[in-house]
C-alpha positions as CSV (number, residue, x, y, z in Angstrom):
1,X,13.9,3.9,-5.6
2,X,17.2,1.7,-5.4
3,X,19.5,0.3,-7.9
4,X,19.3,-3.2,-9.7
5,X,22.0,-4.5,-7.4
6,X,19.4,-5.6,-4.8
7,X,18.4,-8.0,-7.2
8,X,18.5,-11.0,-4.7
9,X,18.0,-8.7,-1.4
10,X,14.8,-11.0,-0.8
11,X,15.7,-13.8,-3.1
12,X,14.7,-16.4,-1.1
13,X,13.1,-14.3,1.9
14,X,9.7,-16.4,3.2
15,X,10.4,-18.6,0.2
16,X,8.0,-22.2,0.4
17,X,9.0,-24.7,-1.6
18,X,5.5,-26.1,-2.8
19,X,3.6,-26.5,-6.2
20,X,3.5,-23.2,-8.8
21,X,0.5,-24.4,-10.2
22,X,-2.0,-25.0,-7.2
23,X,-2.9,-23.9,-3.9
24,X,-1.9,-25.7,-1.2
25,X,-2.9,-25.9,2.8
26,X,0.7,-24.9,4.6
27,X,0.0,-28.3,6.5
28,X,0.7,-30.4,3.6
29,X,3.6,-28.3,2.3
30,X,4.8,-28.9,6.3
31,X,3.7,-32.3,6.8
32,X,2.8,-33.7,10.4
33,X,4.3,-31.5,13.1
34,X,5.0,-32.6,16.7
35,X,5.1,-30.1,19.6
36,X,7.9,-29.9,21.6
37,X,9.2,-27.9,24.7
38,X,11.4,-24.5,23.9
39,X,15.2,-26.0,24.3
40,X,16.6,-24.7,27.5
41,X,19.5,-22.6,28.3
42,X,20.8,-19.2,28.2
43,X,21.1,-18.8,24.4
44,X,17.9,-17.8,22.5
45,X,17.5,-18.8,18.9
46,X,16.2,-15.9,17.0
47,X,15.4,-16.2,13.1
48,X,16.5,-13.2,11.1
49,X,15.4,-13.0,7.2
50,X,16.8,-11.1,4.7
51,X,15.6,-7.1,5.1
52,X,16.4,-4.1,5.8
53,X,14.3,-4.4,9.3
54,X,16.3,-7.1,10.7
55,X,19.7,-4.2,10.9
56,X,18.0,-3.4,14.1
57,X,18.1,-6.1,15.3
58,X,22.1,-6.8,13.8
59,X,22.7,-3.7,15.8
60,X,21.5,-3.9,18.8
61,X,22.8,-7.7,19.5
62,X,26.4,-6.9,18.0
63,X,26.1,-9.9,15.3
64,X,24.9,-13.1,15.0
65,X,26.2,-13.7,18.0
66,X,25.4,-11.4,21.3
67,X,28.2,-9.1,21.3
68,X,29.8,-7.6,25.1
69,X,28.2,-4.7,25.4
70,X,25.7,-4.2,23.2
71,X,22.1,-3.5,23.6
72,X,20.4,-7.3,24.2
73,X,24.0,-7.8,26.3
74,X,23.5,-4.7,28.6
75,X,19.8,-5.9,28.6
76,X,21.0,-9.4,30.2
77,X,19.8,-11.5,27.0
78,X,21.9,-13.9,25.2
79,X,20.7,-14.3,21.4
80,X,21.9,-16.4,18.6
81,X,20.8,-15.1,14.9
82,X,19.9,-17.7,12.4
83,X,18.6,-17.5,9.0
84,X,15.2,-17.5,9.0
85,X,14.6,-17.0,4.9
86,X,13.1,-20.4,4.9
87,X,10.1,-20.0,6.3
88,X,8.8,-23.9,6.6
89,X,11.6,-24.6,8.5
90,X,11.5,-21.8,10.8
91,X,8.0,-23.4,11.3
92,X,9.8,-27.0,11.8
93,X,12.3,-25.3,14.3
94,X,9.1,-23.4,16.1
95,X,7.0,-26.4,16.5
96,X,9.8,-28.4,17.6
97,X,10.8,-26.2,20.5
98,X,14.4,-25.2,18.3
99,X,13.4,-21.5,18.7
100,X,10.5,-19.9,20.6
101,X,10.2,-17.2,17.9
102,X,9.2,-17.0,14.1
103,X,10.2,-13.7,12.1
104,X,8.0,-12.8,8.7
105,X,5.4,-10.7,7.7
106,X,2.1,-10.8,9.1
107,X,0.5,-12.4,6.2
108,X,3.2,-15.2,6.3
109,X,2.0,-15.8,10.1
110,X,-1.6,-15.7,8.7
111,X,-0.8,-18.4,6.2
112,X,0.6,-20.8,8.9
113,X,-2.0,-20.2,11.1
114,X,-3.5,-23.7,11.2
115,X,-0.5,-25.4,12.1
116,X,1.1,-22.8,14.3
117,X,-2.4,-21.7,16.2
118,X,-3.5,-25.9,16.7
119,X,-2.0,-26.0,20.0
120,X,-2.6,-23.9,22.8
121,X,1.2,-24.3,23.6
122,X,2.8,-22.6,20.0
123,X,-0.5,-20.1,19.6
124,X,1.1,-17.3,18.3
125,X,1.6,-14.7,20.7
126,X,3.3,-11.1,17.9
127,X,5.2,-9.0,20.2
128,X,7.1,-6.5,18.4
129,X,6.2,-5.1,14.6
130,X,9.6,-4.0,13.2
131,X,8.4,-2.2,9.5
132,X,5.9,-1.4,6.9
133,X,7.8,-2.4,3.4
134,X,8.6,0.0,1.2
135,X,10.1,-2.4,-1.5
136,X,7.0,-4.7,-3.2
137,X,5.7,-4.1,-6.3
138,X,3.0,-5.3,-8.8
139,X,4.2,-4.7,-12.3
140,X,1.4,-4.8,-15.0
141,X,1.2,-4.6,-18.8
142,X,-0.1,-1.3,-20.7
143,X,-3.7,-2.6,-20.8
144,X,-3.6,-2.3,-17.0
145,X,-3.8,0.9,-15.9
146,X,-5.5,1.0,-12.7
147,X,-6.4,-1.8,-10.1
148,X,-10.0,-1.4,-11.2
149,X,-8.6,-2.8,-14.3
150,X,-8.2,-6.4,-13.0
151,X,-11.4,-7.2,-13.4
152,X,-11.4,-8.1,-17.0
153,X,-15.0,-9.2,-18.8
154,X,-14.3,-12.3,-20.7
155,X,-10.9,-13.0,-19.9
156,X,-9.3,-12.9,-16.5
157,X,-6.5,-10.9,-15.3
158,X,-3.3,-13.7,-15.2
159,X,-1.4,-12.9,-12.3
160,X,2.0,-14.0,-11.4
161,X,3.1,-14.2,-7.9
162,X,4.9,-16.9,-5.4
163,X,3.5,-19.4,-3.8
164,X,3.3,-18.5,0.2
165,X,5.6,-15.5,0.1
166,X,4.9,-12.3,1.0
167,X,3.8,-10.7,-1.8
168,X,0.5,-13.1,-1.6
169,X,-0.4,-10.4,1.4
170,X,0.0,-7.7,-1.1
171,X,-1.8,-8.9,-4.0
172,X,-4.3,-9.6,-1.5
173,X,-4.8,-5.9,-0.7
174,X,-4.3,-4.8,-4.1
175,X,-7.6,-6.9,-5.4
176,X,-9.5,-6.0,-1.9
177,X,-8.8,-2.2,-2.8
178,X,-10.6,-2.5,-5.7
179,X,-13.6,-4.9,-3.9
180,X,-11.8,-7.9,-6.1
181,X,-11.3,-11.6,-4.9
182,X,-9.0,-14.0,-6.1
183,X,-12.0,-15.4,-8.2
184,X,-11.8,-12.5,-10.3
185,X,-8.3,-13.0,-11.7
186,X,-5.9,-16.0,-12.3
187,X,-3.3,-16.3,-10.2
188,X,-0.3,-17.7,-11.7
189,X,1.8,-19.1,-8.8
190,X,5.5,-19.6,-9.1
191,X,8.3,-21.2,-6.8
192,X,10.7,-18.5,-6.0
193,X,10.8,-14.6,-5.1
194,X,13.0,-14.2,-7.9
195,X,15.6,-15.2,-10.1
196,X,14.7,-18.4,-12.9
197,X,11.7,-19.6,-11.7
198,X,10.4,-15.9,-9.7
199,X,7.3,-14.3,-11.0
200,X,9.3,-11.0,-12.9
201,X,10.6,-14.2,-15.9
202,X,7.4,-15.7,-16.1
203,X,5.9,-12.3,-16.7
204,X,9.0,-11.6,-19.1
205,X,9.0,-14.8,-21.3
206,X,4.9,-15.7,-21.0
207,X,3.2,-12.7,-23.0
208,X,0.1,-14.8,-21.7
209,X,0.9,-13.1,-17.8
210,X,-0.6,-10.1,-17.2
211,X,1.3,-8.8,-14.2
212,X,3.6,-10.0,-11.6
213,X,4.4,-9.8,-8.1
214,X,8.2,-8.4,-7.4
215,X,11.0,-6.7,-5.5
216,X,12.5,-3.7,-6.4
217,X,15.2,-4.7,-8.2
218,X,13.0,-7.1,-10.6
219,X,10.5,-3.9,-11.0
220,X,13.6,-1.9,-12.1
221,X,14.5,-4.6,-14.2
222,X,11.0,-4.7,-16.2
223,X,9.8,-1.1,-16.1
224,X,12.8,0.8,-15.6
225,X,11.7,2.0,-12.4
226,X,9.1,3.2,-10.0
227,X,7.3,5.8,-12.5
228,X,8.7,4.6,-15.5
229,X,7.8,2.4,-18.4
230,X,9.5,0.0,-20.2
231,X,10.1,0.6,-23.9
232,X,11.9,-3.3,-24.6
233,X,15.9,-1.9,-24.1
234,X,18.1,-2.7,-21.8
235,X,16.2,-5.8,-20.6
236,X,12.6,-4.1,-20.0
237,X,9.6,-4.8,-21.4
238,X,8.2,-3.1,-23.5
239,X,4.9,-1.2,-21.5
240,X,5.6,-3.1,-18.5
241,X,5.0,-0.2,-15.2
242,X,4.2,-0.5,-11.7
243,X,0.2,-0.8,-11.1
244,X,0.9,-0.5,-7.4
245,X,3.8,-0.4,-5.3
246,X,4.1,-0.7,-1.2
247,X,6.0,3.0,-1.7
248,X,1.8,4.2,-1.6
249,X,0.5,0.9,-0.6
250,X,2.8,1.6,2.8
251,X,0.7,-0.6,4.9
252,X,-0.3,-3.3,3.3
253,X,2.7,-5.8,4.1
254,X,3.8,-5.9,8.1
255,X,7.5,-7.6,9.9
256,X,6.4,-9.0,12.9
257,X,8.6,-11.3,15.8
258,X,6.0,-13.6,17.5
259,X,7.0,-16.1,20.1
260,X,5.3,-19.3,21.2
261,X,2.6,-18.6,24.2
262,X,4.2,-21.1,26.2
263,X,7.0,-19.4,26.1
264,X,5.5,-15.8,26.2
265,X,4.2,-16.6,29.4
266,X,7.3,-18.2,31.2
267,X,9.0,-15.2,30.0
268,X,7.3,-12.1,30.2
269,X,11.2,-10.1,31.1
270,X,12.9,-11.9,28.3
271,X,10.0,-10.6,25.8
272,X,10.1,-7.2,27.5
273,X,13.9,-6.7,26.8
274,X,14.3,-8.3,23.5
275,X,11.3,-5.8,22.4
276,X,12.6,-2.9,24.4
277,X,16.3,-4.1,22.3
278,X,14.9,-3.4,18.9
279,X,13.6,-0.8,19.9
280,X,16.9,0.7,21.0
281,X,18.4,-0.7,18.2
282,X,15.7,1.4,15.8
283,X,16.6,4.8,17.1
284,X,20.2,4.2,16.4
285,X,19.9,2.8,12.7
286,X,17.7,5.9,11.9
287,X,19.8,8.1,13.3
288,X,22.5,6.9,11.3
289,X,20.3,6.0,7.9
290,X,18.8,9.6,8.0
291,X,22.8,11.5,9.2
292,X,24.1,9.7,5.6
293,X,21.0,10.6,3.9
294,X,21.5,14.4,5.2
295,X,25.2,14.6,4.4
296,X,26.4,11.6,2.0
297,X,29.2,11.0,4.2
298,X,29.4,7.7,5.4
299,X,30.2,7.6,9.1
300,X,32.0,4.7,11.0
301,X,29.3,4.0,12.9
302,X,27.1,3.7,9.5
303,X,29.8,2.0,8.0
304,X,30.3,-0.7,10.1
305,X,26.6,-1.9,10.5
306,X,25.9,-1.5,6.6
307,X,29.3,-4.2,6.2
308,X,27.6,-6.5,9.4
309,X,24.6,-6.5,7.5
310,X,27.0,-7.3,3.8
311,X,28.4,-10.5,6.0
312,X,24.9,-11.3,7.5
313,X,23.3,-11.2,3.8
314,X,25.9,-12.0,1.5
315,X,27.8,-9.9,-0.9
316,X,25.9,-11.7,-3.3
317,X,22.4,-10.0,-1.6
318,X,24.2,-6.3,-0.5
319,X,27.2,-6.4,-3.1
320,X,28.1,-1.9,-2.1
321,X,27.6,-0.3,1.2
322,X,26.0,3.0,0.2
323,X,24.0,2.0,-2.8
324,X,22.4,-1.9,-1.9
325,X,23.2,-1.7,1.7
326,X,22.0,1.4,2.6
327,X,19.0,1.1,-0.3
328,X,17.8,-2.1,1.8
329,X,17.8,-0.1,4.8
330,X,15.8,3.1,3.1
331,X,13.4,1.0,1.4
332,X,12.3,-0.2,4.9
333,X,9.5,1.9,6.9
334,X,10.8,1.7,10.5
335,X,7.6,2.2,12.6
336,X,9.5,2.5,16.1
337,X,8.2,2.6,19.5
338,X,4.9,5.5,18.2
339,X,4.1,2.6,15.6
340,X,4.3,-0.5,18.5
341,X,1.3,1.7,20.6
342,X,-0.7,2.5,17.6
343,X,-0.2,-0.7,15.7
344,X,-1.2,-2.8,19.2
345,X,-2.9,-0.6,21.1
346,X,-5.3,1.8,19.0
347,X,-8.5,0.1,18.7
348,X,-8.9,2.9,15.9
349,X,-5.4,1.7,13.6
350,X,-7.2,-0.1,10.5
351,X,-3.9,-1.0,10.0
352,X,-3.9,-2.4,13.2
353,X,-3.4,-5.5,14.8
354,X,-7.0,-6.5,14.9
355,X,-7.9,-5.8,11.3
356,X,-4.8,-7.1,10.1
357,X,-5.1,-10.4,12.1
358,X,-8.8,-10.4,10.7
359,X,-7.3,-10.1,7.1
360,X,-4.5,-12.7,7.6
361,X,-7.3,-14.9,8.6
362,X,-9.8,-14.6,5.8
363,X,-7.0,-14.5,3.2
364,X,-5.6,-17.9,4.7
365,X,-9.6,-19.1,4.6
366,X,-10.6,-17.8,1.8
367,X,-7.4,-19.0,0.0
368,X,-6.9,-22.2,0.5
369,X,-4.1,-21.7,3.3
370,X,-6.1,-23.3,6.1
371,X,-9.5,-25.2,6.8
372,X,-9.4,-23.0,10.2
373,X,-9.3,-19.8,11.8
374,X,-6.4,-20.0,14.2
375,X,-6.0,-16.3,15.8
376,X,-3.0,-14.8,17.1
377,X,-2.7,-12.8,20.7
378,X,-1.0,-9.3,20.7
379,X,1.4,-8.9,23.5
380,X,0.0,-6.2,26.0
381,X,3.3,-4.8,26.8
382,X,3.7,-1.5,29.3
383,X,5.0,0.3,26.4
384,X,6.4,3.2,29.1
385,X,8.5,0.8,30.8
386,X,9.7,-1.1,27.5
387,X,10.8,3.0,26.3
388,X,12.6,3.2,29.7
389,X,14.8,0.1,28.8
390,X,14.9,1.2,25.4
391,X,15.7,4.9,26.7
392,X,14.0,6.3,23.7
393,X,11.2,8.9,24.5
394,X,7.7,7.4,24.6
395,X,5.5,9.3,22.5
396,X,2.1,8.7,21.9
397,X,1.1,8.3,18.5
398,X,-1.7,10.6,17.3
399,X,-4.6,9.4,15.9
400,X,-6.1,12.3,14.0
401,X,-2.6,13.7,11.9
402,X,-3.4,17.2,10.9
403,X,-0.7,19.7,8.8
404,X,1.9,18.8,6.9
405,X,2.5,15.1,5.6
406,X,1.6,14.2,2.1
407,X,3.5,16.1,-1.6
408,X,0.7,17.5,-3.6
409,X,-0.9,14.8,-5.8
410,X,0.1,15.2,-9.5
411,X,-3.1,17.8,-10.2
412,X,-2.6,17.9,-14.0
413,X,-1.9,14.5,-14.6
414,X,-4.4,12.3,-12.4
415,X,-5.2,9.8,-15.1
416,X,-1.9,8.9,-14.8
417,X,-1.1,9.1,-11.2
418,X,-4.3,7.3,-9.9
419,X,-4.2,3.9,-8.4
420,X,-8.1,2.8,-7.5
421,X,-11.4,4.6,-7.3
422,X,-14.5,4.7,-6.9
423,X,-17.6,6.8,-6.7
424,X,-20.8,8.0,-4.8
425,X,-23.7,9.5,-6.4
426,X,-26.0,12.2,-5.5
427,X,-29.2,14.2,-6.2
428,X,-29.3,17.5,-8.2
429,X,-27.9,20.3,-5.8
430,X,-27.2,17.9,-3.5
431,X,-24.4,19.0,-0.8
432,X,-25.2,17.0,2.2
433,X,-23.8,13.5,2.7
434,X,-26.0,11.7,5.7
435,X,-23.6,8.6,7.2
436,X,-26.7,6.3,7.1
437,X,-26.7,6.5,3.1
438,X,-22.8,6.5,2.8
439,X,-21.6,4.9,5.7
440,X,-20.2,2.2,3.8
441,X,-19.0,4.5,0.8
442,X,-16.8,6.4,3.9
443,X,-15.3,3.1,5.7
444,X,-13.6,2.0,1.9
445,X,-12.4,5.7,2.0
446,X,-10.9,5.4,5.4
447,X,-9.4,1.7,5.0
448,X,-7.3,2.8,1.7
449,X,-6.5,6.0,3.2
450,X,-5.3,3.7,6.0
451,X,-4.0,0.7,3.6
452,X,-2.7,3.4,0.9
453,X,-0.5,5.4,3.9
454,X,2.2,6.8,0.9
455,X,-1.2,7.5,-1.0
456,X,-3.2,10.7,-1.5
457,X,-6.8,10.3,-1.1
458,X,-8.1,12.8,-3.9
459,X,-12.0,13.6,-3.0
460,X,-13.4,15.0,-6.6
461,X,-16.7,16.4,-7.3
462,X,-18.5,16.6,-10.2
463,X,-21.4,18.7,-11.8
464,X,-23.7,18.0,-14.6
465,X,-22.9,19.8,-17.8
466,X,-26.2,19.9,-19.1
467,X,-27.1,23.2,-18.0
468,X,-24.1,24.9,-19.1
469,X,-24.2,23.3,-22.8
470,X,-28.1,24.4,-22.5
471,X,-26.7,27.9,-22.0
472,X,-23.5,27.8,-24.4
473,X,-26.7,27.0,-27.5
474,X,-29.0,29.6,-26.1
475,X,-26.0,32.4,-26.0
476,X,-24.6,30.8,-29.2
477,X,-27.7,31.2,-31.2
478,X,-28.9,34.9,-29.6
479,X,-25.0,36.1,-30.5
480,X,-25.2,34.4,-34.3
481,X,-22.4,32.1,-33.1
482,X,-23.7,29.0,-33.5
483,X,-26.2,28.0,-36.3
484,X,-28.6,25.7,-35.6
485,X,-29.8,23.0,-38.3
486,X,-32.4,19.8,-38.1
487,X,-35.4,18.8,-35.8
488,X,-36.3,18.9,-32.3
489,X,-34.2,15.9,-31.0
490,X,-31.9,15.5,-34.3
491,X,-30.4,19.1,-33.9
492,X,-27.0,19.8,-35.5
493,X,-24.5,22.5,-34.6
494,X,-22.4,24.7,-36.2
495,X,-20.0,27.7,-35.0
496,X,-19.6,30.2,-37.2
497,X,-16.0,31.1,-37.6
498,X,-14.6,33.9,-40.2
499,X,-13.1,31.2,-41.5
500,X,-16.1,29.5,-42.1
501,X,-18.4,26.9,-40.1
502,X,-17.5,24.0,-38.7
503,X,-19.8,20.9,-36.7
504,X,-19.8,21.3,-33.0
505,X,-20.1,17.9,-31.1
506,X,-21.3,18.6,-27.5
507,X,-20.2,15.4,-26.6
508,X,-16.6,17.0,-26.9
509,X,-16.4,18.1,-23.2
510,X,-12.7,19.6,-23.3
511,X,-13.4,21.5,-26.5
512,X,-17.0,23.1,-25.3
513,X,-14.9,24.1,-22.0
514,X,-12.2,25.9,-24.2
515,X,-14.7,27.7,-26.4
516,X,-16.6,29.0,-23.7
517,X,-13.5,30.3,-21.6
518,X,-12.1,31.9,-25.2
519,X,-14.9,34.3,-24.2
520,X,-17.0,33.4,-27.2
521,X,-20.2,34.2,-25.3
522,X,-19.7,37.1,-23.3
523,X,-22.7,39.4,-23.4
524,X,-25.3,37.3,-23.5
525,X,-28.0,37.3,-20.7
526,X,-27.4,34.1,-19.3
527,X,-23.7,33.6,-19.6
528,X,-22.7,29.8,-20.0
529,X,-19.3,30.8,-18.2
530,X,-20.7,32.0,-15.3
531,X,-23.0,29.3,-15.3
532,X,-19.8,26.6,-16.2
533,X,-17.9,28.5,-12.8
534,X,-20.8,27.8,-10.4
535,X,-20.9,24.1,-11.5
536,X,-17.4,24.4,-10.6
537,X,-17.5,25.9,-7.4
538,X,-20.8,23.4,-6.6
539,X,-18.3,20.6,-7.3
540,X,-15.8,22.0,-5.1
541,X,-18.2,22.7,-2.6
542,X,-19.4,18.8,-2.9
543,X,-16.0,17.8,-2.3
544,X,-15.0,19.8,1.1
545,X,-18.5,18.3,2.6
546,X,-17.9,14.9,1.7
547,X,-13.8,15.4,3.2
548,X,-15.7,17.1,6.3
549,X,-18.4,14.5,6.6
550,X,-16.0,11.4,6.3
551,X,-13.5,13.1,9.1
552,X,-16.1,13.8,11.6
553,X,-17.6,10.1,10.7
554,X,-13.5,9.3,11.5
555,X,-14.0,10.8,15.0
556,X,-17.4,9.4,16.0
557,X,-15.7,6.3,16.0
558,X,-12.5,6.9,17.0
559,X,-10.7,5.9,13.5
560,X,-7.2,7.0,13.0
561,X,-7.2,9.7,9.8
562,X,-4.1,11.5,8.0
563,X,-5.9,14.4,7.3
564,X,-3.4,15.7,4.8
565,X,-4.2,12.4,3.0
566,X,-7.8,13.8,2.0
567,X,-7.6,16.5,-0.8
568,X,-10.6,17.8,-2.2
569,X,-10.9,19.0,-5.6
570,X,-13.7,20.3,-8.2
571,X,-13.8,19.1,-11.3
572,X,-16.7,20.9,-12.5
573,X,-18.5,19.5,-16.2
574,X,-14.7,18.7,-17.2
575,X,-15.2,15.0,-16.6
576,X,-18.8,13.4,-17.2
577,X,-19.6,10.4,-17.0
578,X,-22.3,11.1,-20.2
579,X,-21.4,14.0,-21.9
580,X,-24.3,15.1,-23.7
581,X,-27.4,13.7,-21.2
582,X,-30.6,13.2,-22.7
583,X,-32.5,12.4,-20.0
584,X,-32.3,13.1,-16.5
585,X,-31.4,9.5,-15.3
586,X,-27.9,10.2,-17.3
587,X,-27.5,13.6,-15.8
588,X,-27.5,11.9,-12.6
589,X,-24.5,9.8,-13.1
590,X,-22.5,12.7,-13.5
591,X,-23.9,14.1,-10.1
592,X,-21.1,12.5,-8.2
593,X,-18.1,12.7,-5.6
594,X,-15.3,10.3,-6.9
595,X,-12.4,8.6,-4.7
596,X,-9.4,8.1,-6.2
597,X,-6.1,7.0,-4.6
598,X,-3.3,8.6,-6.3
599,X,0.6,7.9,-6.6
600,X,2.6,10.7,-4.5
601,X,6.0,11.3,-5.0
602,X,7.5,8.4,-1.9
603,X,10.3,11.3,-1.5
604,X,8.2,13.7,0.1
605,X,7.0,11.4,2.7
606,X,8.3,11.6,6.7
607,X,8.2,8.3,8.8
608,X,5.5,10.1,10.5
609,X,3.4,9.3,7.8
610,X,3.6,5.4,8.5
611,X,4.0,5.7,12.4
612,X,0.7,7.2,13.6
């Protein structure tokens, strides 16, 4: 995670200047819009905003302006770069024929969908997607621990967040991943990204605001940092720490280009090159991104397209080269040309262009954005012949990722480490899953493993303790361990210790575990260890066939899976939902396969991991 410095790096990126205390359709906040044709000439307007995405496209046209021989030059396109951090205008500008292109995130196109979809002529045609973000945060107060957690009885979860930027996309994942609507919290809305009147100081001087949307640099500047917590020094707050960040969330927010259709289809070469010039442009900012990383020597070539990007953005926005500059660039998930084919063309990418146009559409809905569902088109490029102008290699993305990808998920600390999750139940010795009972169980599974890319998918099975603590008294009583006081269904316990007796609680889970591995009972007949093992193994066992289950239900219908995503694990009796069951309707509830989707370390990850 990057320094404080970056504290404005997407100030005012997407900002809408509207109301921070109501929902609003983006026609009002646009007023009446009339379409006009694209200017004409060589020069092509081309908004830019303010991230680490748009360096591409810096590099490959030389500047703002198209530079003698660079990439869009040798390519035979003439571009002029203008700020496109204002996203109403760029609207204005789009509308009104000023530029055939807008430049956001794919939530911000969803949002604008009315007015921009109305007319057959500006229908959105999104032609290249540049990056996942890496960089978006929601920072939450110590009663939150978990996104399961927003959905408060009583009182509702207060939310701050800005008005039609993009981190409305990613609080709009965040509450779907935990089946959550925007009717079960209170969304605060605020003017600005950041700064006086961004959602970090409402959530800093409003102890009434539960979390916040934010940047990196406002998260570092509450919590301390990506997996710390603020203790009320140094300008944190105290017990403020990051609920969910876009470091595991990797796909929920999306950079797109999209032209007018008008224009898409009076200039199919234009589109072709200007894709097949980011493209280009791509391969040589990772090659120099990832050569710095490597060595921490700062080439020419890095230098001088991390100081373009200083004079593009401000020093204000990028004030060093190899912390804020280069920290822009890292917290950006380039997907490249693998990531155009699977993002457009796999009909099995639930992060693809399909779901996510379907999502942009019910949040705009559903939200108050627009009265209307105004799609978008993808751009059915010949992604070989836009990799020969590009001359990178085209590769086609896999759709099933086996091997290495993921870091281990933090095993002994998952409490801490998880993000959402949710369960399945099961019968008694149950070890088949059947698709037609848990079909829907395994599509949630596969959308956050989808949704949740930088995320670990942790599959954990449970087992019933109640034989094993039936055991443990049987053993306990036959050894003279345990004394046994009371009435049939008013029993007390008591282990008898040289030091004396003391009151066993079988509702104490942990502690009955650590007596019976301290080999307490060894001898007996019917051992509660071994008995305690095959619950574990049964658990384990649980969790492989439901991992199995859900990857051959990925296959039968062609859905993309990380398979390194999906770890099982057994918890055995360690973690019941009812400790001591009296019944068997409670011993069922802790007959179950949990899903949990747990924080990795964003370090270990490979751009493979967001690309496929």
């Amino acid at each position: 995670m990057h320094t404080k410095n970056l504290a404005t790096t997407l100030c005012v990126a997407l900002s809408i200047a509207t109301s921070a205390t109501a929902q609003q359709l983006f026609s009002s906040i646009t007023g009446p819009l009339d379409v006009q044709p694209v200017q004409g000439g060589d020069e092509i307007n081309v908004p830019f905003i303010t991230w680490g995405g748009d360096a591409a496209t810096f590099l490959a046209n030389g500047g703002l302006k198209t530079k003698s021989g660079s990439i869009y030059d040798n390519l035979g396109l003439k571009l002029n770069l203008t700020p496109g951090d204002d996203f109403v205008q760029q609207v204005k500008d789009y509308m009104g024929g000023k530029s055939p292109f807008l430049r956001g995130t794919f939530r911000m196109l969803g949002q604008a969908s009315e007015v921009i979809g109305n007319d057959p002529r500006t229908k959105p045609v999104v032609i290249l997607q540049l990056s996942w973000s890496g960089g978006d945060h929601i920072v939450a107060r110590t009663d939150l621990r978990t996104l399961n957690d927003l959905k408060r009885p009583g009182k509702k979860v207060r939310i701050a967040c800005q008005q039609g930027g993009p981190h409305v996309g990613l609080l709009y994942d965040a509450l779907a991943a935990a089946q959550l609507t925007n009717k079960d919290v209170e969304i605060v809305f605020v003017n600005d990204l950041t700064g006086p009147n961004g959602a970090a100081e409402k959530f800093r001087k409003d102890p009434s605001i539960d979390a916040c949307c934010v940047i990196t640099p406002d998260m570092i500047g509450l919590s301390g940092g990506l997996d710390a917590t603020g203790t009320g020094a140094e300008g944190t707050v105290e017990g403020a720490h990051v609920l969910v960040s876009t470091q595991n969330m990797s796909r929920s927010i999306a950079d797109v280009y999209a032209v007018r259709s008008d224009w898409y289809k009076a200039n199919r070469e234009k589109v072709d090159k200007f894709v097949a010039g980011y493209l280009g442009g791509t391969s040589q900012v990772l090659k120099l991104r990832d050569e710095f990383e490597q060595s921490q020597r700062l080439s020419s070539e890095y230098r001088d397209l991390l100081t373009l990007c200083q004079q593009i953005f401000g020093e204000d926005v990028v004030p060093t080269l190899e912390v804020d500059a280069h920290g822009l660039l890292l917290d950006c998930r380039f997907v490249g040309l693998p990531g155009q084919v699977a993002f457009f063309e796999q009909s099995g990418n639930l992060s693809g262009f399909a779901p996510k146009t379907t999502a942009a559409l019910d949040m705009a809905t559903k939200w108050g954005y627009a009265n209307t569902r105004k799609g978008f088109e993808p751009p059915g490029l010949d992604y070989k012949k836009i990799a020969n102008l590009a001359e990178v290699e085209y590769i086609e993305p896999n759709r099933i990722v086996e091997g290495e990808g993921l870091a281990e998920f933090p095993g002994d600390d998952l409490d801490a480490g998880t993000i959402v999750s949710f369960t399945i139940s099961f019968e008694p010795n149950q070890t088949d899953f059947s698709v037609d009972r848990y079909g829907s169980e395994f599509d949630r599974a596969l959308q956050s493993a989808s949704t949740f890319g930088g995320a670990a998918v942790v599959i954990r099975g449970h087992s019933d303790p109640t034989k094993t603590l039936v055991q443990l008294i049987k053993a306990g009583l036959k050894k003279g361990v345990i004394r046994r006081t009371g009435q049939q269904g008013n029993y007390k316990y008591f282990l008898n210790t040289p030091n004396g007796s003391k009151e066993l609680d079988l509702s104490q889970t942990s502690q009955m575990v650590k007596l019976i591995d301290s080999g307490a009972f060894e001898g007996a007949a019917d051992s509660p260890r071994q008995t305690m093992q095959a619950a574990l193994n049964l658990s384990h066992a649980r969790a492989e066939k439901v991992k199995q289950t859900i990857v051959d239900y990925a296959k039968q219908r062609g859905v993309n899976v990380n398979l390194a995503q999906l770890q099982p694990v057994g918890a055995g009796i360690s973690d019941p939902v009812i400790a001591k069951p009296s019944n068997m309707a409670e011993a069922r509830q802790n007959m179950r396969v949990e899903f949990r989707i747990v924080k990795v370390n964003p370090e270990d990850l490979s751009e493979s991991d967001f690309d496929f």
